[in-house]
MARDREN-671509 format. One line per field, with one value per atom (N, C-alpha, C): residue number from 0; residue in three letters; atom name; x, y, z. Coordinates in steps of 0.05 Angstrom, whole numbers, always signed. Example, Ala and Ser with C-alpha at 12.3 -4.5 7.8 and 13.67 -1.06 7.14 Angstrom:
nr <- 0 | 0 | 0 | 1 | 1 | 1
rest <- Ala | Ala | Ala | Ser | Ser | Ser
atom <- N | CA | C | N | CA | C
u <- +264 | +246 | +264 | +257 | +273 | +258
v <- -114 | -90 | -66 | -45 | -21 | +1
w <- +156 | +156 | +156 | +142 | +143 | +157
This chain:
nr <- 0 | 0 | 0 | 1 | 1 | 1 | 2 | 2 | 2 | 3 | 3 | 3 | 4 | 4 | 4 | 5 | 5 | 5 | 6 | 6 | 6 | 7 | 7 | 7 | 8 | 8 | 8 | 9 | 9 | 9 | 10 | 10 | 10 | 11 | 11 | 11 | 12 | 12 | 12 | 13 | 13 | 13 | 14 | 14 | 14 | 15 | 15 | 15 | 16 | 16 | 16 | 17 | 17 | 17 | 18 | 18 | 18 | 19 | 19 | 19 | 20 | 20 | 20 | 21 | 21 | 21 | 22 | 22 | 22 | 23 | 23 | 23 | 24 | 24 | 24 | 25 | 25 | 25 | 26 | 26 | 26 | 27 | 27 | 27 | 28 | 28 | 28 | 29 | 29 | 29 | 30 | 30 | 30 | 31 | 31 | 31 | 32 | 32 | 32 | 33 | 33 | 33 | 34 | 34 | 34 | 35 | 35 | 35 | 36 | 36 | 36 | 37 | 37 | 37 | 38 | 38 | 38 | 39 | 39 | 39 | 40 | 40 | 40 | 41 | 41 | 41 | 42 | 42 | 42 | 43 | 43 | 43 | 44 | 44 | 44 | 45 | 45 | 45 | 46 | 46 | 46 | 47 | 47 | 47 | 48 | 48 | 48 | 49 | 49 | 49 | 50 | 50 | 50 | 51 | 51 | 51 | 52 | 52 | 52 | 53 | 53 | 53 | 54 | 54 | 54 | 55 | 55 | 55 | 56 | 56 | 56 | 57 | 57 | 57 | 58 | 58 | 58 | 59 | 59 | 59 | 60 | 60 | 60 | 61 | 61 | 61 | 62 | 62 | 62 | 63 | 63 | 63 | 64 | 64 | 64 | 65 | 65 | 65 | 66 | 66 | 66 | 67 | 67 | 67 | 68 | 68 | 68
rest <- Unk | Unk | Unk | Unk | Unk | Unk | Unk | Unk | Unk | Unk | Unk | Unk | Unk | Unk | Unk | Unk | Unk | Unk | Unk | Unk | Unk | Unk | Unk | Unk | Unk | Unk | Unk | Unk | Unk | Unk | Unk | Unk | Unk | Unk | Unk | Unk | Unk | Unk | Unk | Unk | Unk | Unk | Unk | Unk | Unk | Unk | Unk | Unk | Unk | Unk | Unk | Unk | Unk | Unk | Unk | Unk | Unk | Unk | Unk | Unk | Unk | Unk | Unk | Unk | Unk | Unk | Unk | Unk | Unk | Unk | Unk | Unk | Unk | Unk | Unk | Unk | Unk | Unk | Unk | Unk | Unk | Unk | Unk | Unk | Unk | Unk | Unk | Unk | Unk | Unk | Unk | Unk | Unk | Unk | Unk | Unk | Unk | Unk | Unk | Unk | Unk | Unk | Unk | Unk | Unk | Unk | Unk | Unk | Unk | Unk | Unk | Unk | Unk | Unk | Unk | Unk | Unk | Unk | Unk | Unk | Unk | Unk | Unk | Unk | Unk | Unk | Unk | Unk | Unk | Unk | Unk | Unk | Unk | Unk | Unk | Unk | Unk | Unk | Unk | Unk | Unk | Unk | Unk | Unk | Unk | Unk | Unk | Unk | Unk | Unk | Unk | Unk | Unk | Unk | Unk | Unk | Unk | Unk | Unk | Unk | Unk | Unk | Unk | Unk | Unk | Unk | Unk | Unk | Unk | Unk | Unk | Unk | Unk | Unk | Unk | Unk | Unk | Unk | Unk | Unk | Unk | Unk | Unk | Unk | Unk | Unk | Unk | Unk | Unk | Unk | Unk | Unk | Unk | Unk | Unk | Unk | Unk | Unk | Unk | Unk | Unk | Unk | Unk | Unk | Unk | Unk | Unk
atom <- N | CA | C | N | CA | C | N | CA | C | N | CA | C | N | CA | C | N | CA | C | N | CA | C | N | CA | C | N | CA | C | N | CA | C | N | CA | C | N | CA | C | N | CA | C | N | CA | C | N | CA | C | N | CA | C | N | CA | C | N | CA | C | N | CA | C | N | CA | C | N | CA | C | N | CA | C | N | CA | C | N | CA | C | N | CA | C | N | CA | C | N | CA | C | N | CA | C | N | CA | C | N | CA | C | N | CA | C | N | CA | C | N | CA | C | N | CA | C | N | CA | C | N | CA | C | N | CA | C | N | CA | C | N | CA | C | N | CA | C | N | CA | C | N | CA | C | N | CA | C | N | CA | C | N | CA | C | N | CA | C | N | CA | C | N | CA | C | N | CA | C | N | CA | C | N | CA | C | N | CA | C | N | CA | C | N | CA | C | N | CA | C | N | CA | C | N | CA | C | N | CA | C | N | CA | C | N | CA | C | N | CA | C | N | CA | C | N | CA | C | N | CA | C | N | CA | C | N | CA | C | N | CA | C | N | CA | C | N | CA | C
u <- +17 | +0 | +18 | +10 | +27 | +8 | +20 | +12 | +28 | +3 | +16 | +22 | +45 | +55 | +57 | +36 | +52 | +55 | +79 | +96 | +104 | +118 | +134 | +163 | +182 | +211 | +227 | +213 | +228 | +208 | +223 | +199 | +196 | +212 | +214 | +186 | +189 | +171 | +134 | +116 | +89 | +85 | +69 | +62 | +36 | +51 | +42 | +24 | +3 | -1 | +5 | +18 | +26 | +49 | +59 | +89 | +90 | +65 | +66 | +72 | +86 | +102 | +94 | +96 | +85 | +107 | +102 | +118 | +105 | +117 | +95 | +114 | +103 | +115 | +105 | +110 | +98 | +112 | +81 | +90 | +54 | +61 | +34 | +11 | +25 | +10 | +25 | +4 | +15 | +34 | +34 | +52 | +84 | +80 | +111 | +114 | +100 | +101 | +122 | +114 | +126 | +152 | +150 | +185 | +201 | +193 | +207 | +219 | +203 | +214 | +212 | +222 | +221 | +261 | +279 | +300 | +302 | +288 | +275 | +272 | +289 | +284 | +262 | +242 | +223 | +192 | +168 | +148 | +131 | +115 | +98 | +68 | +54 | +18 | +4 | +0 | -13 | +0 | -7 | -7 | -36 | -31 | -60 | -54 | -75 | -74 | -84 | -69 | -85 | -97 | -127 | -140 | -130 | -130 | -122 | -127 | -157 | -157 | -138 | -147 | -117 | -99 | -83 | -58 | -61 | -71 | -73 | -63 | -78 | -91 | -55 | -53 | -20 | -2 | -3 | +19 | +25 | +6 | -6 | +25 | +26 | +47 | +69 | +85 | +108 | +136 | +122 | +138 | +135 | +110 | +114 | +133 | +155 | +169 | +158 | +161 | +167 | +187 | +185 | +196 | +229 | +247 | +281 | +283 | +269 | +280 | +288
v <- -23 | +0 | +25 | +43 | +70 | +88 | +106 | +124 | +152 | +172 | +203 | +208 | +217 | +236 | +261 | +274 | +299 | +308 | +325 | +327 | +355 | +369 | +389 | +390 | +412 | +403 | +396 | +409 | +408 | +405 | +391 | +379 | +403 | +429 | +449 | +466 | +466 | +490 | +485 | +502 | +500 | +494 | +469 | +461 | +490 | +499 | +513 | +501 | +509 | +494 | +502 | +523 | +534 | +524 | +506 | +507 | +464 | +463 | +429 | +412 | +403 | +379 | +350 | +341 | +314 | +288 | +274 | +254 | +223 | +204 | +182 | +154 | +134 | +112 | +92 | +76 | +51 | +26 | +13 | -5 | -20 | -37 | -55 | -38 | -23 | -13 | +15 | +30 | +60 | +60 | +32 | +35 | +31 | +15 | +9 | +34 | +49 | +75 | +95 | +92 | +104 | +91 | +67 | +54 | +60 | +64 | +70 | +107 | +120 | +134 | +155 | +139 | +142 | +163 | +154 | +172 | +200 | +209 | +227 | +250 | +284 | +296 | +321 | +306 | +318 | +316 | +328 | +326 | +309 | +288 | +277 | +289 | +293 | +303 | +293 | +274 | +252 | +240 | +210 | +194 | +184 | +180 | +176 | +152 | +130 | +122 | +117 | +111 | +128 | +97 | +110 | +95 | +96 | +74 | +64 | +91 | +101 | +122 | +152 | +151 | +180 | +169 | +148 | +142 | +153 | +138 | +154 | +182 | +200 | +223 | +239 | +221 | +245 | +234 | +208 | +196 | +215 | +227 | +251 | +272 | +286 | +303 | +292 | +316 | +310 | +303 | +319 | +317 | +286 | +267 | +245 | +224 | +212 | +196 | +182 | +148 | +137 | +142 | +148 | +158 | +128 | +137 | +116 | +103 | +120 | +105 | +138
w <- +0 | +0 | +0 | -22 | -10 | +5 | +23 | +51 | +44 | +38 | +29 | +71 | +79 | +103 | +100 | +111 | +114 | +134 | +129 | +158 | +151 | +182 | +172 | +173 | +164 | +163 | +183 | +212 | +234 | +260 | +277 | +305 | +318 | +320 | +337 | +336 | +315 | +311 | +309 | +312 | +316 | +288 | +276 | +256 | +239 | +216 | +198 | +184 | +166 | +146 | +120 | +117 | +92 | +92 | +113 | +115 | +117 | +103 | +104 | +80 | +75 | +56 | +58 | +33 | +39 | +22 | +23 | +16 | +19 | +1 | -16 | +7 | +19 | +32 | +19 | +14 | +10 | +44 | +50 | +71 | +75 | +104 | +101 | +107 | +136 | +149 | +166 | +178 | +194 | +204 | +220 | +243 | +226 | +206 | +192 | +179 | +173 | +161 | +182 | +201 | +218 | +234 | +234 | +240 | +212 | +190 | +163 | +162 | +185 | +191 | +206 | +221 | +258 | +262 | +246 | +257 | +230 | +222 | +212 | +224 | +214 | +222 | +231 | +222 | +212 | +232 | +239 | +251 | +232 | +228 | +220 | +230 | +220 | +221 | +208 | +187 | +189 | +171 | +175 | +153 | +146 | +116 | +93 | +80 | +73 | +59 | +39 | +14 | -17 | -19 | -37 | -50 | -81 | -93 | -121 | -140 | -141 | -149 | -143 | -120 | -106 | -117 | -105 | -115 | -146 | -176 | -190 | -204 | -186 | -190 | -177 | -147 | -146 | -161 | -176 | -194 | -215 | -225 | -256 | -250 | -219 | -209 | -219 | -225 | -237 | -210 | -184 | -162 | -151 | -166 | -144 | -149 | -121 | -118 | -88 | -101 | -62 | -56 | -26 | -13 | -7 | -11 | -12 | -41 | -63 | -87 | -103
């Protein structure tokens, strides 16, 4: 399954939303989503998981990559 995260760049700071990024995982489930990257410098705010169609639809973006390839 892939799982859109978005997160922000840094744990310090009060989560923006103009200031939120996302990035594509593939794994079984949430929780591996999150041991995949757990030493990560970054704040996580949610993880999603795409339906066949979404998936799709953010594949079209020219920015999408999984996330370690």
């Amino acid at each position: 399954m892939i799982f859109k995260v978005y997160y922000q760049a840094t744990k310090t700071e009060t989560p923006v939303r103009e200031k939120t990024h996302s990035i594509y995982v593939e794994a079984k489930d949430v929780p591996e989503v999150r041991v995949i990257l757990k030493d990560q410098p970054f704040h996580i705010e949610l993880i999603e998981q795409l339906s066949e169609a979404h998936l799709q639809y953010e594949k079209q973006n020219e920015d999408f990559q999984l996330w370690g390839q």
